[in-house]
C-alpha positions in Angstrom: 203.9 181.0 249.6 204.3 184.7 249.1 201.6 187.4 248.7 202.0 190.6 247.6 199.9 193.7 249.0 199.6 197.4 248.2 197.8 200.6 250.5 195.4 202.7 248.6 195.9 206.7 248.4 193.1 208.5 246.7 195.6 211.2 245.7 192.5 213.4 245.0 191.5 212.9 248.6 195.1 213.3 250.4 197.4 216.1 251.1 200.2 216.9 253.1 197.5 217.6 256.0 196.6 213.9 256.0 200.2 211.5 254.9 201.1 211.6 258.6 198.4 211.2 260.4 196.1 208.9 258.2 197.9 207.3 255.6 201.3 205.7 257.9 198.9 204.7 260.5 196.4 202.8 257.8 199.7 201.6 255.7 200.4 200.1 259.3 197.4 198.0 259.5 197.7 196.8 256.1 201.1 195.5 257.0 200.0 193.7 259.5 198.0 191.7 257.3 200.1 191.7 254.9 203.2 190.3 256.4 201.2 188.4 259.6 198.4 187.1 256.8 197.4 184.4 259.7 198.0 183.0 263.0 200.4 180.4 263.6 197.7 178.1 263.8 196.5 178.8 260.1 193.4 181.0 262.2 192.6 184.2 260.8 193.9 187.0 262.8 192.2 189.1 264.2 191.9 193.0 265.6 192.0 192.2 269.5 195.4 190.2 268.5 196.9 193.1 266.2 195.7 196.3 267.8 198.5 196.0 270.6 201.5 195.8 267.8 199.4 198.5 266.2 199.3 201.0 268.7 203.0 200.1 269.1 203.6 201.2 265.5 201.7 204.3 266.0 203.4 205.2 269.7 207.1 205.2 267.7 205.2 206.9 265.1 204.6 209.6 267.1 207.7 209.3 269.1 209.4 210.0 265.9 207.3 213.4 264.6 204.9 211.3 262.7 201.9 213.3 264.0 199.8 209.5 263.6 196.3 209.6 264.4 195.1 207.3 267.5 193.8 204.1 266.1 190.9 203.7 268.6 189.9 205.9 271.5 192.6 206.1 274.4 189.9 204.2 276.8 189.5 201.4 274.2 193.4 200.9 274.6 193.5 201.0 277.9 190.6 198.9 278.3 190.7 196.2 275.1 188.2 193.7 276.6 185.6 196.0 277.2 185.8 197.4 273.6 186.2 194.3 272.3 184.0 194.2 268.7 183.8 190.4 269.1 182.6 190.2 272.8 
């Protein structure tokens, strides 16, 4: 079973200013569905399971230029139970 996905740009919303640090780090996420789609259970995933390969993504992001903009608040991430949407 293969899907296909695709990240929206509203090109009249997006300039140099905002490929960096909005569109990698939302292409990112999208990925994650894309490629993850569900657990290995057949569960839907979900954002407490993704957000640490996300903020992965987005620390070699930056680590490589990629001025990415931080995907929560830096508490949230160091703290992802008591942030948790779900809880």
């Amino acid at each position: 079973d293969q899907s296909a996905g695709e990240q929206i740009l509203w090109s009249e919303q997006s300039g140099p200013q905002n490929v960096d640090p909005i569109v990698w780090p939302r292409a990112a996420s999208s990925a994650e569905i894309f490629w993850s789609g569900k657990q290995p259970t057949g569960a839907a995933l979900n954002v407490t399971e993704a957000l640490p390969r996300l903020h992965d993504v987005r620390y070699r992001m930056v680590q490589r230029g990629i001025n990415a903009i931080p995907l929560q608040p830096q508490w949230c991430a160091f703290r992802p139970d008591a942030c948790d949407m779900y809880a």
